[in-house]
C-alpha positions in Angstrom: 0.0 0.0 0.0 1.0 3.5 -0.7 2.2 5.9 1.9 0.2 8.4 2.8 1.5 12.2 2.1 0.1 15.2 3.3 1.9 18.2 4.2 -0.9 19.4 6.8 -0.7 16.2 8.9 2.3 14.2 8.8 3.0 12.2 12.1 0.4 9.7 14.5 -2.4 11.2 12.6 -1.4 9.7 9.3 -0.8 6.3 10.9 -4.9 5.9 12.1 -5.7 6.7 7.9 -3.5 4.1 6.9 -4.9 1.6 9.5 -8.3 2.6 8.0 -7.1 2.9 4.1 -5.9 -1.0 5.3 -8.9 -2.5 6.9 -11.0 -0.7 4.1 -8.6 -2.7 1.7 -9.1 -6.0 3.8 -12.7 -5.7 3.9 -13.0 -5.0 -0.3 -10.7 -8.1 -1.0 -13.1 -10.0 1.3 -16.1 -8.8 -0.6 -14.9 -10.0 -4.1 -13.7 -13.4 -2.8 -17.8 -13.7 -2.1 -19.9 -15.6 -4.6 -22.7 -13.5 -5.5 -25.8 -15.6 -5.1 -28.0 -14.2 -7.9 -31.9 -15.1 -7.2 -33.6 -17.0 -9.5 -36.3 -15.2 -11.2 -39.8 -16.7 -11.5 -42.1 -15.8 -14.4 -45.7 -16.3 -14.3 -47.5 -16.6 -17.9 -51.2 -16.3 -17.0 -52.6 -19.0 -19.8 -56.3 -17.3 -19.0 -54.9 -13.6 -19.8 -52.6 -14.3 -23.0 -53.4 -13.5 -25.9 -49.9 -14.7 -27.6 -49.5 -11.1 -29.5 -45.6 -12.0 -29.0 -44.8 -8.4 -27.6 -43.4 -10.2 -24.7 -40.6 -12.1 -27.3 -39.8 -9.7 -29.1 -38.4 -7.3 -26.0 -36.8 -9.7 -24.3 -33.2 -9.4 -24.5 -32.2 -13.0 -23.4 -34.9 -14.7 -25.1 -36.3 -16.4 -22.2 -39.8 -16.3 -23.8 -41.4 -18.4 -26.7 -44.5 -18.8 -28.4 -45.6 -22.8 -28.7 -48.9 -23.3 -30.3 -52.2 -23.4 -28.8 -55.2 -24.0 -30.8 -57.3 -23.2 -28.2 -56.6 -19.7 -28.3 -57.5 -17.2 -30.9 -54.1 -16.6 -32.6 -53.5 -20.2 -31.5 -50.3 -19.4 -29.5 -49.4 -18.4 -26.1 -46.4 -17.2 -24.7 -44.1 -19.5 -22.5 -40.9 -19.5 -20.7 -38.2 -21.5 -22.3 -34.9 -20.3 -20.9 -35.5 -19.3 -16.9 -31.8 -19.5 -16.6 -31.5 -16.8 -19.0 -33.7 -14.2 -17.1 -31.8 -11.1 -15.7 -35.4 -9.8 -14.2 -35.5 -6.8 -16.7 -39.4 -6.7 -16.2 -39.4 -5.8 -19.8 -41.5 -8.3 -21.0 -44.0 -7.8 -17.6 -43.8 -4.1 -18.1 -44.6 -4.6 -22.1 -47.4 -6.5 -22.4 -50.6 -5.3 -23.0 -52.8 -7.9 -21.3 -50.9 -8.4 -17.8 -50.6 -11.9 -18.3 -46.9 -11.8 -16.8 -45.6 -11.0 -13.6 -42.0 -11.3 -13.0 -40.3 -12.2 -9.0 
């Protein structure tokens, strides 16, 4: 680590900011040797609200979502998840579609 330099206060004063600037070092090096535990996300399609107008596909960046065919529908598809692993939780797709048929935890 650097030594502190500083005209205005050179002596036992600039011995406590190095402890600090150390421990703050310590406790930085700790923090990146943690595994960030990223939360799964959980996306609900509502299969009585779809109407499979593919908005939600066609915003999301990782693809998550599909269309699969449904001929009980009008446009006879619905939309579906595919990828979960995929989802960053953008909320783009929930936030897009017109129908509020997903909801994204």
């Amino acid at each position: 680590m650097d030594k502190l330099v500083c005209p205005c206060i050179y002596g036992s004063v600039s011995r406590y900011f190095q402890k600090d600037l150390k421990m703050i070092d310590t406790v930085v090096k700790e923090k990146k040797k943690e595994k960030v535990v990223k939360e799964k996300a959980v996306i609900d399609v509502s299969n009585r609200l779809c109407t499979g107008c593919g908005i939600c596909v066609d915003v999301c960046p990782t693809e998550v979502l599909s269309l699969v065919n449904d001929n009980t529908r009008v446009t006879g598809v619905i939309a579906y998840v595919k990828n979960l692993d995929a989802c960053t939780k953008c909320m783009l797709c929930e936030v897009q579609c017109p129908d509020f048929a997903i909801e994204v935890n």
